[in-house]
mmCIF file of the N, C-alpha and C atoms, coordinates in Angstrom:
data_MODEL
# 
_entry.id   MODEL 
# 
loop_
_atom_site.group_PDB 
_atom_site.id 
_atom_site.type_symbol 
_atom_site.label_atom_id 
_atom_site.label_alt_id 
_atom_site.label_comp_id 
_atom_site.label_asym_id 
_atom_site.label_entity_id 
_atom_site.label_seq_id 
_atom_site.pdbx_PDB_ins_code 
_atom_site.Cartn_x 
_atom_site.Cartn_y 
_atom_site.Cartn_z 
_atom_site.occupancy 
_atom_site.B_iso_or_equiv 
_atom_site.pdbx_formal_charge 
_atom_site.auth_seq_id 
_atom_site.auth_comp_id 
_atom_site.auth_asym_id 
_atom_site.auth_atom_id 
_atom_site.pdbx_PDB_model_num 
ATOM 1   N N  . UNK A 1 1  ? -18.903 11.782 -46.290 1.00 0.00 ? 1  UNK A N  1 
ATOM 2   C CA . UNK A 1 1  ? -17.756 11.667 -47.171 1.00 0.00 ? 1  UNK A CA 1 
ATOM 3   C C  . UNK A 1 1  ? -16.541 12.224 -46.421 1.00 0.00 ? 1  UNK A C  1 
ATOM 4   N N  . UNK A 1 2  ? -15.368 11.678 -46.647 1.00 0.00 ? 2  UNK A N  1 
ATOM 5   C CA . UNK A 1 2  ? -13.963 11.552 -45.628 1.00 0.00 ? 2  UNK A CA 1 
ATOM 6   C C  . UNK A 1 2  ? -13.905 13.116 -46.517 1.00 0.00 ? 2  UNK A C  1 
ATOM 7   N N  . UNK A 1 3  ? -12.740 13.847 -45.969 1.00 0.00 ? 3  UNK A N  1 
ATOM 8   C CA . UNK A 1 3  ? -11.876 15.228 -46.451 1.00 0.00 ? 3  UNK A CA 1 
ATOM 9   C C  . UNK A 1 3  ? -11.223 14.413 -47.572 1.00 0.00 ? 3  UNK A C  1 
ATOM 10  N N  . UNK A 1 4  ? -10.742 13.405 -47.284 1.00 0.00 ? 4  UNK A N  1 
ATOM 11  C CA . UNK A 1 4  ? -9.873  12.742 -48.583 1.00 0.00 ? 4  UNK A CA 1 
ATOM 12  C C  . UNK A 1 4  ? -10.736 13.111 -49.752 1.00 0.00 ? 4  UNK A C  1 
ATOM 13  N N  . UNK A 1 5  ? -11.675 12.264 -49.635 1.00 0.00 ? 5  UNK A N  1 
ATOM 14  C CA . UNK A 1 5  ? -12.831 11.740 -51.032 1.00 0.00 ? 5  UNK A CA 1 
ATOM 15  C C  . UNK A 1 5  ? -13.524 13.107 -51.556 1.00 0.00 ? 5  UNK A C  1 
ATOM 16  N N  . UNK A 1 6  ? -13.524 14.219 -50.906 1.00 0.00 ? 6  UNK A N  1 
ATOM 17  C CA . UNK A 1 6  ? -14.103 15.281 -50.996 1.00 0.00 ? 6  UNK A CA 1 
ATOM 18  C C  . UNK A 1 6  ? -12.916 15.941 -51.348 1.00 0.00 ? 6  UNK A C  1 
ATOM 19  N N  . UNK A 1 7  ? -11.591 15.919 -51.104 1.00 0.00 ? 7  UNK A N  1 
ATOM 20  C CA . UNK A 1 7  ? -11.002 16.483 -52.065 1.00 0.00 ? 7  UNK A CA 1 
ATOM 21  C C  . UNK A 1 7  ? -10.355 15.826 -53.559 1.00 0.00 ? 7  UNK A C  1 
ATOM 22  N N  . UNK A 1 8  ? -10.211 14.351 -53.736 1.00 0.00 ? 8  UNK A N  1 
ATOM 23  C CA . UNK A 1 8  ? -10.891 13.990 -54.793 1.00 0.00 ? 8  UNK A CA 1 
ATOM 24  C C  . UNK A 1 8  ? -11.925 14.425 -55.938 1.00 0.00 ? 8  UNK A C  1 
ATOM 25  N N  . UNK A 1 9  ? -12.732 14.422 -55.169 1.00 0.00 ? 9  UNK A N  1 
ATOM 26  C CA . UNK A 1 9  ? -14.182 14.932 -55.538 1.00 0.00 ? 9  UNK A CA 1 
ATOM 27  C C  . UNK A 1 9  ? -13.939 15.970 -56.299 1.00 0.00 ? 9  UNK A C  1 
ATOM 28  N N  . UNK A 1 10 ? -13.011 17.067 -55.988 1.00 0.00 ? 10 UNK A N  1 
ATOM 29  C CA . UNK A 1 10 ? -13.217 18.572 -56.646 1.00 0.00 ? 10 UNK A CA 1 
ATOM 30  C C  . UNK A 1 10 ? -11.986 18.145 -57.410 1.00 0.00 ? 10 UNK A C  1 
ATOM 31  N N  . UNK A 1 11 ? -11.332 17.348 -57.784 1.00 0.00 ? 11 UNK A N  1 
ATOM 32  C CA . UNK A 1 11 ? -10.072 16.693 -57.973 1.00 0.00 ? 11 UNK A CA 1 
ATOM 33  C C  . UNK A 1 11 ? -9.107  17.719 -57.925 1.00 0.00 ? 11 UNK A C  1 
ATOM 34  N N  . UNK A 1 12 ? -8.975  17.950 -56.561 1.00 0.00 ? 12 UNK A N  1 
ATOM 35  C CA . UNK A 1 12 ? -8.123  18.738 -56.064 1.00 0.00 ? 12 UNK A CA 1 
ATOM 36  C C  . UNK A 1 12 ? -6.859  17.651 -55.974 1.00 0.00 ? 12 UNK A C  1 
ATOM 37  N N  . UNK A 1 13 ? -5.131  17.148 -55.936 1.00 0.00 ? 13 UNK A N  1 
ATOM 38  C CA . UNK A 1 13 ? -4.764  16.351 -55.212 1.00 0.00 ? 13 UNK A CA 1 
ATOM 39  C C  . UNK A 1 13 ? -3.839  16.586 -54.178 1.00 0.00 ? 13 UNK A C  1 
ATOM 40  N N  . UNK A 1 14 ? -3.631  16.064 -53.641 1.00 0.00 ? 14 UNK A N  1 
ATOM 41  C CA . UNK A 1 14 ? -3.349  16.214 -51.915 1.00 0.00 ? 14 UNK A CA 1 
ATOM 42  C C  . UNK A 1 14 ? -2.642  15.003 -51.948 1.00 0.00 ? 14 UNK A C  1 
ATOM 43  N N  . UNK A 1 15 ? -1.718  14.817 -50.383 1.00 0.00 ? 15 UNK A N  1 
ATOM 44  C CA . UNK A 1 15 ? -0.848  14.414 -49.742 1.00 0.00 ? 15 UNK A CA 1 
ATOM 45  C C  . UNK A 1 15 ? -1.673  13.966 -48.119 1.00 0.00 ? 15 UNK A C  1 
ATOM 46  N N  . UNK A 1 16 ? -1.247  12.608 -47.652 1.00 0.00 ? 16 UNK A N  1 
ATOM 47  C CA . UNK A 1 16 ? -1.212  12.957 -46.277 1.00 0.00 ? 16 UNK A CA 1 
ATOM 48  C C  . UNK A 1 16 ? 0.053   12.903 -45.644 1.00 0.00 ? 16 UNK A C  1 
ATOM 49  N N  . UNK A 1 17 ? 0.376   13.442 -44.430 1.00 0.00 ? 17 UNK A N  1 
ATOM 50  C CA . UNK A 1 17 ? 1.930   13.060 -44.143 1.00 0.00 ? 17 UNK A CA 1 
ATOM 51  C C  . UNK A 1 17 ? 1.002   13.230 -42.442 1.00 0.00 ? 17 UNK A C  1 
ATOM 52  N N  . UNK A 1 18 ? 1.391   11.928 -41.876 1.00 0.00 ? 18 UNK A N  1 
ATOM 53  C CA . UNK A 1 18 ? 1.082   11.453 -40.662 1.00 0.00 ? 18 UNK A CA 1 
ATOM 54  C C  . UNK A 1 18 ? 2.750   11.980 -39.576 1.00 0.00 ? 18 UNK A C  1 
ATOM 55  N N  . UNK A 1 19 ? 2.618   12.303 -38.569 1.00 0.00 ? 19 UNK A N  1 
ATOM 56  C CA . UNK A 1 19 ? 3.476   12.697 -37.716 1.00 0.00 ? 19 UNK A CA 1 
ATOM 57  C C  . UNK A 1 19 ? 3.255   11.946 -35.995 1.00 0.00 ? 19 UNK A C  1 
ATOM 58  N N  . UNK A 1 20 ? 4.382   12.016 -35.502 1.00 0.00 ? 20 UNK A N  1 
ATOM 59  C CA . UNK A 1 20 ? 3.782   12.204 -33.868 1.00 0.00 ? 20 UNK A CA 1 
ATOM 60  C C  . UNK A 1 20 ? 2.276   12.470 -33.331 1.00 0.00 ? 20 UNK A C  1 
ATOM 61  N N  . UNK A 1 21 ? 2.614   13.596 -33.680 1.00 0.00 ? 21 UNK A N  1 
ATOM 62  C CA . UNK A 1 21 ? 1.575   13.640 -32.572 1.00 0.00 ? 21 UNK A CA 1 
ATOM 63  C C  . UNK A 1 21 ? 0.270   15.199 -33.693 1.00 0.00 ? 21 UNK A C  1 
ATOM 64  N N  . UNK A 1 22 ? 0.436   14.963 -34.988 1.00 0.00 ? 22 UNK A N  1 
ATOM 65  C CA . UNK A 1 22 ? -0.059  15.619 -35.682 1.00 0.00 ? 22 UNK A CA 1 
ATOM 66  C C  . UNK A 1 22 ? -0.544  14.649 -36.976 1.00 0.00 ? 22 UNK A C  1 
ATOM 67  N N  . UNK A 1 23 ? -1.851  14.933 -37.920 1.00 0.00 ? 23 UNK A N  1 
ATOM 68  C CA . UNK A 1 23 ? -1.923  14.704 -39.601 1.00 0.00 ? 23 UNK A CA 1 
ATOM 69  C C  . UNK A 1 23 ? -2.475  16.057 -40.122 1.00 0.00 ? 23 UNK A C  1 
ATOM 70  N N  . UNK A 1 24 ? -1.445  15.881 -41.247 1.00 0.00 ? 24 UNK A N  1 
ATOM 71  C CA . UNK A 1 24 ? -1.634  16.925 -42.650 1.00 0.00 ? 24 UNK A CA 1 
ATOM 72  C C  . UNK A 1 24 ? -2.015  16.704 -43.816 1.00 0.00 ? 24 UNK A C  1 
ATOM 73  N N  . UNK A 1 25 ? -3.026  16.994 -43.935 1.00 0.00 ? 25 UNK A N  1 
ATOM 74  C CA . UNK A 1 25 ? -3.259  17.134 -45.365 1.00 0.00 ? 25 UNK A CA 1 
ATOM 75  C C  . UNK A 1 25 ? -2.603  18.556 -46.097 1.00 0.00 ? 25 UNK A C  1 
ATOM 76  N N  . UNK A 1 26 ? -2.020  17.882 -47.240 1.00 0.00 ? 26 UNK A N  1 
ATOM 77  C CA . UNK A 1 26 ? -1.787  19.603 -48.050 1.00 0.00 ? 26 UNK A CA 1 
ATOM 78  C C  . UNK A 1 26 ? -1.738  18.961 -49.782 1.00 0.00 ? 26 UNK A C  1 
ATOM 79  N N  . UNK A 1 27 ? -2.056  20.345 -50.167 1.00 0.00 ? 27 UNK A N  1 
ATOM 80  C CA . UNK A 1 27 ? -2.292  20.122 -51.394 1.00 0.00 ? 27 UNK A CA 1 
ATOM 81  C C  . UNK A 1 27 ? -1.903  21.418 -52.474 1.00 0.00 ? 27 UNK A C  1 
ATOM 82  N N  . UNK A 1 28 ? -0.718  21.573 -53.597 1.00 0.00 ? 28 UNK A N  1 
ATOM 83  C CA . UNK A 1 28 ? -0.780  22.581 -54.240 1.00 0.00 ? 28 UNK A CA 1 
ATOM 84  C C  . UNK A 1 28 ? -1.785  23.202 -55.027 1.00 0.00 ? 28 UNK A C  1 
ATOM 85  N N  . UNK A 1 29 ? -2.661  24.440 -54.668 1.00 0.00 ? 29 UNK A N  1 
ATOM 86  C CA . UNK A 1 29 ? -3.596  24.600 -55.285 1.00 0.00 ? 29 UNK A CA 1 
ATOM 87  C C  . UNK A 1 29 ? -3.030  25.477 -56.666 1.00 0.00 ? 29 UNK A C  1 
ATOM 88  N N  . UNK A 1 30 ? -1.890  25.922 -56.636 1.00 0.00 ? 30 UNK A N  1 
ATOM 89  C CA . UNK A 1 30 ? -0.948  26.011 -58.018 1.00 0.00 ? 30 UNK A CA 1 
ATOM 90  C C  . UNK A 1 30 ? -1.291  28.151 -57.709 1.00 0.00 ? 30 UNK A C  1 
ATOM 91  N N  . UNK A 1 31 ? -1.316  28.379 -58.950 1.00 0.00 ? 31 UNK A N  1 
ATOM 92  C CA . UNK A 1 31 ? -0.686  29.902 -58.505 1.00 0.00 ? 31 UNK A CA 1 
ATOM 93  C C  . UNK A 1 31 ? -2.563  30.531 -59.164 1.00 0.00 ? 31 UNK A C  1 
ATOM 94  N N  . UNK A 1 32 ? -3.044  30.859 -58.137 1.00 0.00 ? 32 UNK A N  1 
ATOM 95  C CA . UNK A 1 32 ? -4.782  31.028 -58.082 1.00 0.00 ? 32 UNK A CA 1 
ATOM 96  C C  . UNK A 1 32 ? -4.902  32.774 -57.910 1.00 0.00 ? 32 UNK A C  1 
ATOM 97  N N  . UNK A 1 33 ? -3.583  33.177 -57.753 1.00 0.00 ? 33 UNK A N  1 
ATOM 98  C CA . UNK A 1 33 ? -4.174  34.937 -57.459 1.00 0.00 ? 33 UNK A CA 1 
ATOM 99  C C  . UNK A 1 33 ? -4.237  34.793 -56.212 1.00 0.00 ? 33 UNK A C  1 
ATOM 100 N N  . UNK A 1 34 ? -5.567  35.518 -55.274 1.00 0.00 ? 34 UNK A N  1 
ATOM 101 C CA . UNK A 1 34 ? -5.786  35.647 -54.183 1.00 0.00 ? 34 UNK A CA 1 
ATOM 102 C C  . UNK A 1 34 ? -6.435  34.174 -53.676 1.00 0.00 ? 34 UNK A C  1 
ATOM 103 N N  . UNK A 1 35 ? -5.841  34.048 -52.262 1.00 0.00 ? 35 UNK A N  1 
ATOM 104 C CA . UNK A 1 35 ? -6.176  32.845 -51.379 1.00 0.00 ? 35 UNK A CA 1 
ATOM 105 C C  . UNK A 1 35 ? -6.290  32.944 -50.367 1.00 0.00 ? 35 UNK A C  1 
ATOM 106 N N  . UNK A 1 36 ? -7.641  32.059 -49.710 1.00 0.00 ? 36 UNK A N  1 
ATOM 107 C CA . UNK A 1 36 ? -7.523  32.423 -48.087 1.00 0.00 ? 36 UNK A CA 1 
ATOM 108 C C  . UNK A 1 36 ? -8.620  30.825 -47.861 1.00 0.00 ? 36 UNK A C  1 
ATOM 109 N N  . UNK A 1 37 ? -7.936  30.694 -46.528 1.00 0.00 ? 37 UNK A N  1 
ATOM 110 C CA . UNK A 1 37 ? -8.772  29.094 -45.932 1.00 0.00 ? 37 UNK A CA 1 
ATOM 111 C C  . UNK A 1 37 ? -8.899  29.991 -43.973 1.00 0.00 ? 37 UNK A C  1 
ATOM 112 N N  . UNK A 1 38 ? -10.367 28.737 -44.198 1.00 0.00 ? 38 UNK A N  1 
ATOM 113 C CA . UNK A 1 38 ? -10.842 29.504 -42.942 1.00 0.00 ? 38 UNK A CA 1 
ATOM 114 C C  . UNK A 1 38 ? -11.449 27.798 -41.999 1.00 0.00 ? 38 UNK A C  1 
ATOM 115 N N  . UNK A 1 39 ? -11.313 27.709 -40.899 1.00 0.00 ? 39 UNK A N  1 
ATOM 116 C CA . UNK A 1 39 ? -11.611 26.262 -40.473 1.00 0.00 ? 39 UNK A CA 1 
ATOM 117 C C  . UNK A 1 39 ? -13.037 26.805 -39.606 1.00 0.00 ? 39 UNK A C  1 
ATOM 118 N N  . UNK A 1 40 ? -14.327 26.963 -39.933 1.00 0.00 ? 40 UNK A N  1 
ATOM 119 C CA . UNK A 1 40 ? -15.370 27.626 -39.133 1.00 0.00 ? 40 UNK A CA 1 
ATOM 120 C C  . UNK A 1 40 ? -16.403 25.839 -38.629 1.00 0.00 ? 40 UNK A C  1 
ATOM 121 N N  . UNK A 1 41 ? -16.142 25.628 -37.058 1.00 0.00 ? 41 UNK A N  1 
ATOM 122 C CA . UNK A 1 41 ? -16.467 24.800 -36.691 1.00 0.00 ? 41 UNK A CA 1 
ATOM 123 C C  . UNK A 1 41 ? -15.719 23.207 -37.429 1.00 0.00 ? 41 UNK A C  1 
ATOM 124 N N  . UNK A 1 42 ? -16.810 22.483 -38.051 1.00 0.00 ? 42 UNK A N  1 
ATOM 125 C CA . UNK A 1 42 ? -16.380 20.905 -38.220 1.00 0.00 ? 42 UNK A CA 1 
ATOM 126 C C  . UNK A 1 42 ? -15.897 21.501 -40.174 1.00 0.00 ? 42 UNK A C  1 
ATOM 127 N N  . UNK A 1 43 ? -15.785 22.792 -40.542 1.00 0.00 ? 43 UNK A N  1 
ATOM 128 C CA . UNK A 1 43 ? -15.956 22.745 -42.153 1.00 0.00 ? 43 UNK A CA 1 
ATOM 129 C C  . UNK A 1 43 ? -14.662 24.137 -42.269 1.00 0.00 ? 43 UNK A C  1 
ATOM 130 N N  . UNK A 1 44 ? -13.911 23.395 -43.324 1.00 0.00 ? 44 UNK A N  1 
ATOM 131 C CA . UNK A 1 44 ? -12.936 24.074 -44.581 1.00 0.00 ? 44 UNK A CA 1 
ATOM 132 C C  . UNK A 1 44 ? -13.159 25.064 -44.859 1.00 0.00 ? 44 UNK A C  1 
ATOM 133 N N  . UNK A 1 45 ? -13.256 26.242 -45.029 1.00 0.00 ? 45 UNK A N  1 
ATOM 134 C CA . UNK A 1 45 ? -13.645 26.635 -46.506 1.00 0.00 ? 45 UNK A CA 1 
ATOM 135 C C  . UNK A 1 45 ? -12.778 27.519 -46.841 1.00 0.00 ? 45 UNK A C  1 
ATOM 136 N N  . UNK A 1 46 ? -12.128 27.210 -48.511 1.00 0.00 ? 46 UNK A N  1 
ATOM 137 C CA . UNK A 1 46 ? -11.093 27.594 -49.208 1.00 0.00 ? 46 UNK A CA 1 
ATOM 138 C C  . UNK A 1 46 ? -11.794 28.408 -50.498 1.00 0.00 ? 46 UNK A C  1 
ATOM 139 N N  . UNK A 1 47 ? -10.964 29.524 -50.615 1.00 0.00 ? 47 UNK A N  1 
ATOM 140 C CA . UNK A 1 47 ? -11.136 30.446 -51.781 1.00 0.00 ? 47 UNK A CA 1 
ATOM 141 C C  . UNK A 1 47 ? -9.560  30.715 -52.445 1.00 0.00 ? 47 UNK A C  1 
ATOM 142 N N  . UNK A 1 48 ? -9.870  29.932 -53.575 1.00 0.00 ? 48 UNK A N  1 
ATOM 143 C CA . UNK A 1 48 ? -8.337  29.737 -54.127 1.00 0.00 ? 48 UNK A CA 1 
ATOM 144 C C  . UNK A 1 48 ? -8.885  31.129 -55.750 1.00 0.00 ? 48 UNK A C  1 
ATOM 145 N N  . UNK A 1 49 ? -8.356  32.134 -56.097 1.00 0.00 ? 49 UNK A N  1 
ATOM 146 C CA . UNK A 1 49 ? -8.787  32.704 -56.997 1.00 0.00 ? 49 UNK A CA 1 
ATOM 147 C C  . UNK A 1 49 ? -10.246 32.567 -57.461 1.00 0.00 ? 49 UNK A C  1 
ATOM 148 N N  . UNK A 1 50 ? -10.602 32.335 -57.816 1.00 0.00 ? 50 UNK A N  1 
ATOM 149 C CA . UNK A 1 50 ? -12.274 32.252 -58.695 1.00 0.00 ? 50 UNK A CA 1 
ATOM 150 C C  . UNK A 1 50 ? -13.191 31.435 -57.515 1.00 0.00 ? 50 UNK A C  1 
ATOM 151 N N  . UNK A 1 51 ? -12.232 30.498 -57.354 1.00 0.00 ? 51 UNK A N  1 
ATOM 152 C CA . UNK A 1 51 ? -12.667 29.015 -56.831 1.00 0.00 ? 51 UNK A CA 1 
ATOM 153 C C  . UNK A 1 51 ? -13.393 29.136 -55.527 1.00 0.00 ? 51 UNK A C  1 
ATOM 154 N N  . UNK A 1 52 ? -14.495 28.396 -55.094 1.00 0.00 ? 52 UNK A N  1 
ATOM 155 C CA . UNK A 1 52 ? -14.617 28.646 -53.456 1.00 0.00 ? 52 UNK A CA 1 
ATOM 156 C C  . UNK A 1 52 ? -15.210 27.015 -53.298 1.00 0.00 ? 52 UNK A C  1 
ATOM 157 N N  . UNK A 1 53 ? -14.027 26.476 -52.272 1.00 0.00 ? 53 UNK A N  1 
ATOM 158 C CA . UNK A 1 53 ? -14.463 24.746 -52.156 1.00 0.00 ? 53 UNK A CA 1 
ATOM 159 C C  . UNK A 1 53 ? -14.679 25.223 -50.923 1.00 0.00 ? 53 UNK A C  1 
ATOM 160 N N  . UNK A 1 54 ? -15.959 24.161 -49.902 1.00 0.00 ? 54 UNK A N  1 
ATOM 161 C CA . UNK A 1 54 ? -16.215 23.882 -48.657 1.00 0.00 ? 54 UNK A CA 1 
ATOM 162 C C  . UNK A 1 54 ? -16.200 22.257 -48.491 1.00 0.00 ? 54 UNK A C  1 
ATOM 163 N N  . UNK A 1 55 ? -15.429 22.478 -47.529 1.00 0.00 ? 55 UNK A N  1 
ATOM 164 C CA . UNK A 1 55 ? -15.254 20.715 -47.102 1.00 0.00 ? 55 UNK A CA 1 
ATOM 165 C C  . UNK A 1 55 ? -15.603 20.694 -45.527 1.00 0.00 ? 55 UNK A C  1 
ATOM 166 N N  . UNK A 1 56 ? -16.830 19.382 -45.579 1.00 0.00 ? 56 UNK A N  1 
ATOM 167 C CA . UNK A 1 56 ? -17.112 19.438 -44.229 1.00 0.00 ? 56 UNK A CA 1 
ATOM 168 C C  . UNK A 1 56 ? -16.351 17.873 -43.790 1.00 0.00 ? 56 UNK A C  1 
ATOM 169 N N  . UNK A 1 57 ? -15.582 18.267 -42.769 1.00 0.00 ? 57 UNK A N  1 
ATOM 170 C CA . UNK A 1 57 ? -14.812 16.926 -41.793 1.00 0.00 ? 57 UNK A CA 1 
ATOM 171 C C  . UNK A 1 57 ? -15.264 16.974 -40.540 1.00 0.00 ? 57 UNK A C  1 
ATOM 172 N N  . UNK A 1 58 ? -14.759 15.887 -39.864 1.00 0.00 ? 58 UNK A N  1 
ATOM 173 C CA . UNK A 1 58 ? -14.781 15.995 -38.813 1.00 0.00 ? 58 UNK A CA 1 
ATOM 174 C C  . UNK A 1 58 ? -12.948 15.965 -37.642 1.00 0.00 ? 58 UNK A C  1 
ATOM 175 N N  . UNK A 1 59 ? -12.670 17.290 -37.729 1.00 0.00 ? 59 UNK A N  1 
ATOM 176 C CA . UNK A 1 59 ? -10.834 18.050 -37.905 1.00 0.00 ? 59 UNK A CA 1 
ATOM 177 C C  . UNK A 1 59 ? -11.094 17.941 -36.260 1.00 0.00 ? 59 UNK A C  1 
ATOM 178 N N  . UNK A 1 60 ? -11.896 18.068 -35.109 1.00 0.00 ? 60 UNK A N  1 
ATOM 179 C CA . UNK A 1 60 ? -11.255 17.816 -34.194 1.00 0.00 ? 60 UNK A CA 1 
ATOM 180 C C  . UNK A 1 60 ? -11.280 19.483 -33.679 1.00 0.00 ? 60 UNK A C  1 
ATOM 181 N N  . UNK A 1 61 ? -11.061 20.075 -32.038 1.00 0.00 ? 61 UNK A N  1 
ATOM 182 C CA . UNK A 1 61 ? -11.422 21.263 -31.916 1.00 0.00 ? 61 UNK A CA 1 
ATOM 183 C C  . UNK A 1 61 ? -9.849  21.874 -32.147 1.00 0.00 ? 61 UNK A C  1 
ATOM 184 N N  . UNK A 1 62 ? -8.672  21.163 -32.491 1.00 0.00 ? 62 UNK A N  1 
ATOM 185 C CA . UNK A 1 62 ? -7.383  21.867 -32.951 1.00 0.00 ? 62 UNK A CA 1 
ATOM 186 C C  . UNK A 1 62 ? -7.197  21.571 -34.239 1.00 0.00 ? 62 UNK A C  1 
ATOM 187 N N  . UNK A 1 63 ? -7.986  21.843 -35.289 1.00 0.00 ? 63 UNK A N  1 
ATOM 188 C CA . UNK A 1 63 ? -7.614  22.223 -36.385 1.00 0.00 ? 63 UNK A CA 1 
ATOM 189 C C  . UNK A 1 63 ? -6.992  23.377 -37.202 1.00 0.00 ? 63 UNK A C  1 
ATOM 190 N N  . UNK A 1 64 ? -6.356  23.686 -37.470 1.00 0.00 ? 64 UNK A N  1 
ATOM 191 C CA . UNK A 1 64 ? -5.685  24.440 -37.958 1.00 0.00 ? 64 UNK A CA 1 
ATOM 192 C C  . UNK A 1 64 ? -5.545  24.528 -39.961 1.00 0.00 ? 64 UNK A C  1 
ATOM 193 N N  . UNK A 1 65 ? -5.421  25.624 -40.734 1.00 0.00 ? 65 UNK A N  1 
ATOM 194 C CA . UNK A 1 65 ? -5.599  25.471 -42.113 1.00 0.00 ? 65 UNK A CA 1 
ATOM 195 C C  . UNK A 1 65 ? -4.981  26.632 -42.284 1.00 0.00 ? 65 UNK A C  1 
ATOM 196 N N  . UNK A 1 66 ? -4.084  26.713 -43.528 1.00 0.00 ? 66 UNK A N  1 
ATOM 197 C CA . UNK A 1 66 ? -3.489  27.863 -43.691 1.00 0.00 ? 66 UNK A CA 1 
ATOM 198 C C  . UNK A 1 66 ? -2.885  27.554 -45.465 1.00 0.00 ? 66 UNK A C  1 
ATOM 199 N N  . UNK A 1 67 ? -2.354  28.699 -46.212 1.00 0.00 ? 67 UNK A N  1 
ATOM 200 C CA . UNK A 1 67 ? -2.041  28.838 -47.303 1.00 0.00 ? 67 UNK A CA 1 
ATOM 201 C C  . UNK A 1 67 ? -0.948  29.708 -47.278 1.00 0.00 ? 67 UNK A C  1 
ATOM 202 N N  . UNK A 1 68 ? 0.164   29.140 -48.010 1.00 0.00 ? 68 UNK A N  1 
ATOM 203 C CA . UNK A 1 68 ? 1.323   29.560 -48.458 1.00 0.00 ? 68 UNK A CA 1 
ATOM 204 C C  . UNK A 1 68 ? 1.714   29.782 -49.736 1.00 0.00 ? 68 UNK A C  1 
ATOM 205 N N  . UNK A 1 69 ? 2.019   30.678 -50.400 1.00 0.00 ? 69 UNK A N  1 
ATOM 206 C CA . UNK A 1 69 ? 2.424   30.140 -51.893 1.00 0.00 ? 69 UNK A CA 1 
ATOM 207 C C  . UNK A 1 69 ? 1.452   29.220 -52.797 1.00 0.00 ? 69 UNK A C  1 
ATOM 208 N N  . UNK A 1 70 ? 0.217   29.497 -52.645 1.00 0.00 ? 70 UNK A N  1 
ATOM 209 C CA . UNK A 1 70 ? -0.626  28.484 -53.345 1.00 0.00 ? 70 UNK A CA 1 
ATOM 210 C C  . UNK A 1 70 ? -0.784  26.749 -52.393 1.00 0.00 ? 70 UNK A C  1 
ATOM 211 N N  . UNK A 1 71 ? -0.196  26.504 -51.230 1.00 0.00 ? 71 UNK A N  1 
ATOM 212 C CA . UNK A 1 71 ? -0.134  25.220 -50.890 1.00 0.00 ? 71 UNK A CA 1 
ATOM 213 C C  . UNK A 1 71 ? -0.839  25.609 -49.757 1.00 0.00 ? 71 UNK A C  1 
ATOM 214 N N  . UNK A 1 72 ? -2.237  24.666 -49.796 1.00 0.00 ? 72 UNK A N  1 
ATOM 215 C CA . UNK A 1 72 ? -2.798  24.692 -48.893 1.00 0.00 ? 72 UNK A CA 1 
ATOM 216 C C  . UNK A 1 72 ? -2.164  23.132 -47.576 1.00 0.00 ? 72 UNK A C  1 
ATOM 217 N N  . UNK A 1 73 ? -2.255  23.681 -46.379 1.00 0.00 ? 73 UNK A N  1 
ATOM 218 C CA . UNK A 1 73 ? -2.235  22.816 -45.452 1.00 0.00 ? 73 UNK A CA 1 
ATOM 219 C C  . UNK A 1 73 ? -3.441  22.498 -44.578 1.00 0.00 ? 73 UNK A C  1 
ATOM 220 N N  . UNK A 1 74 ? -4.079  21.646 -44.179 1.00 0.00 ? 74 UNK A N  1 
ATOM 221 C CA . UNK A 1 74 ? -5.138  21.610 -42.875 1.00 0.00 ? 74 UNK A CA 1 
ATOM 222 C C  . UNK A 1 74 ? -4.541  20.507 -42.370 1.00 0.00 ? 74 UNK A C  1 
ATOM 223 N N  . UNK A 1 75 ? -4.161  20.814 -41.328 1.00 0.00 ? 75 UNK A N  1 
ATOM 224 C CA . UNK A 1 75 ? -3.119  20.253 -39.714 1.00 0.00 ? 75 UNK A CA 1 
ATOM 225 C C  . UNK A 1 75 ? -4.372  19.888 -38.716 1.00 0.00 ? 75 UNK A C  1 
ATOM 226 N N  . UNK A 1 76 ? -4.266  18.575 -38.200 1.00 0.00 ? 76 UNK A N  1 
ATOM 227 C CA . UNK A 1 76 ? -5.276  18.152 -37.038 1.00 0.00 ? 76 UNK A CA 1 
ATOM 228 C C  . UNK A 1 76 ? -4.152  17.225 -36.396 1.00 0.00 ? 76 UNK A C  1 
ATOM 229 N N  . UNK A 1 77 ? -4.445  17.813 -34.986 1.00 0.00 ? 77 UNK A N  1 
ATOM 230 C CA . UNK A 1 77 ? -3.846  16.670 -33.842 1.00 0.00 ? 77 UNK A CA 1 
ATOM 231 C C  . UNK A 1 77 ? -3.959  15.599 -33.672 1.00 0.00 ? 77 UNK A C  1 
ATOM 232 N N  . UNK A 1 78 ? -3.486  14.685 -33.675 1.00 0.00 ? 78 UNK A N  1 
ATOM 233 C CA . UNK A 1 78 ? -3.873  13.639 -33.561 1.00 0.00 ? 78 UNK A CA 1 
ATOM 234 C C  . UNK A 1 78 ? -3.232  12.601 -32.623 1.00 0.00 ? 78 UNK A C  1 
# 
């Protein structure tokens, strides 16, 4: 299952925004309390307040994932 369909899945919704020489997915996970995303090998895994989603992709060895203000991003080169 794509990162898309898997975040579907938790009906999380998300954005892609394609770049140069980068794609992003991001998605407001809205105001959750404590948050933290961790990219360990080919898999996600996000703890948005209560919540703990794991998404396994295939992100590539420059993946990158981070949380701001409730908005999660996961950035892959592309």
């Amino acid at each position: 299952m794509s990162l898309q369909q898997q975040l579907a899945a938790n009906d999380i919704e998300w954005r892609r925004d394609e770049y140069e020489d980068s794609v992003e997915f991001v998605s407001d996970l809205g105001p959750q309390g404590q948050s933290a995303v961790d990219v360990v090998e080919d898999t996600v895994i996000v703890i948005a307040g209560d919540e703990q989603y794991e998404f396994d992709a295939d992100l590539g060895t420059d993946a990158r994932a981070f949380i701001n203000n409730g908005v999660l991003t996961i950035e892959v080169d592309g």
